[in-house]
N, C-alpha and C positions, 0 to 999 in steps of 0.2 A: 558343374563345379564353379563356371564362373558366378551365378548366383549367390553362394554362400560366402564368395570373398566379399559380395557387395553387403550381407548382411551382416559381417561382421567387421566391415569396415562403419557401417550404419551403428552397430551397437558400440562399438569404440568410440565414435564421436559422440554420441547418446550419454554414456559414464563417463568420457573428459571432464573435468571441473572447466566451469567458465570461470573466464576474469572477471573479476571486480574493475567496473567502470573506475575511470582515474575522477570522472565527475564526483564522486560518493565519497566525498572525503572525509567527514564528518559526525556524529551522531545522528545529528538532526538531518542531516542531507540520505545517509541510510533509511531512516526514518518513513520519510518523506517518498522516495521509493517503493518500499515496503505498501506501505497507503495506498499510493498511484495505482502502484500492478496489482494491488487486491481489491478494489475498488473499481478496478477497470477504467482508470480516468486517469491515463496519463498526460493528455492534454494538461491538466493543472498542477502539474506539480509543483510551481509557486505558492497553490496556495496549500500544499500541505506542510513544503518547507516551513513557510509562515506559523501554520498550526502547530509543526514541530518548533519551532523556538516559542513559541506563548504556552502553550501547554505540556503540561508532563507525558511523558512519554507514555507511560504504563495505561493513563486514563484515554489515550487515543487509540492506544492497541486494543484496551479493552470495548471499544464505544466503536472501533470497524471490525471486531469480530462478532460485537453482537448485531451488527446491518448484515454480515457474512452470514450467520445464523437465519438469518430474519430472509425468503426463500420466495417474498411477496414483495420485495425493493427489486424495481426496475432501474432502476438511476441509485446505484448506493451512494456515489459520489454526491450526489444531491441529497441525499438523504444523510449522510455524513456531516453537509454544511448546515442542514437543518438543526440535527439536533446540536452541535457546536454552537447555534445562534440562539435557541434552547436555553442550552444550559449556561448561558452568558445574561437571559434575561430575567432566569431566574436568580440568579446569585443579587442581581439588580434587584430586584424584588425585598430580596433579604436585608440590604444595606439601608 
């Protein structure tokens, strides 16, 4: 009997909603988050903040779901800053 209280004590804290860090105040600091944990590189979340305020949101969500997709990136986070430094030398290119 006592086992079953521990597993549903286990699955209660499992569906609790977590709090919303009070750091995450922001668009771009959610943002920035979001990047970190899916990227698996939370050590820099400076520079995703950074990425979230110079670029649009949408074009950032979309450029790490397709490194998320992509199953052959060992380092998405670096693969992340690559192609950010990419698509900044192309637009150079263009000018």
């Amino acid at each position: 009997m006592e086992s079953f209280r521990k597993i549903a004590k286990f699955e209660k804290k499992k569906t609790e909603k977590q709090k919303p860090s009070p750091h995450l105040h922001s668009p771009n600091h959610l943002l920035a988050d979001e990047l970190s944990v899916k990227l698996n590189d939370k050590k820099h979340f400076a520079f995703y903040l950074k990425m979230a305020v110079l670029y649009n949101h949408d074009y950032l969500r979309s450029l790490a779901g397709q490194i998320m997709e992509n199953k052959n990136a060992k380092t998405p986070g670096r693969l992340f800053a690559y192609l950010i430094k990419k698509n900044n030398q192309e637009k150079r290119e263009l000018t």
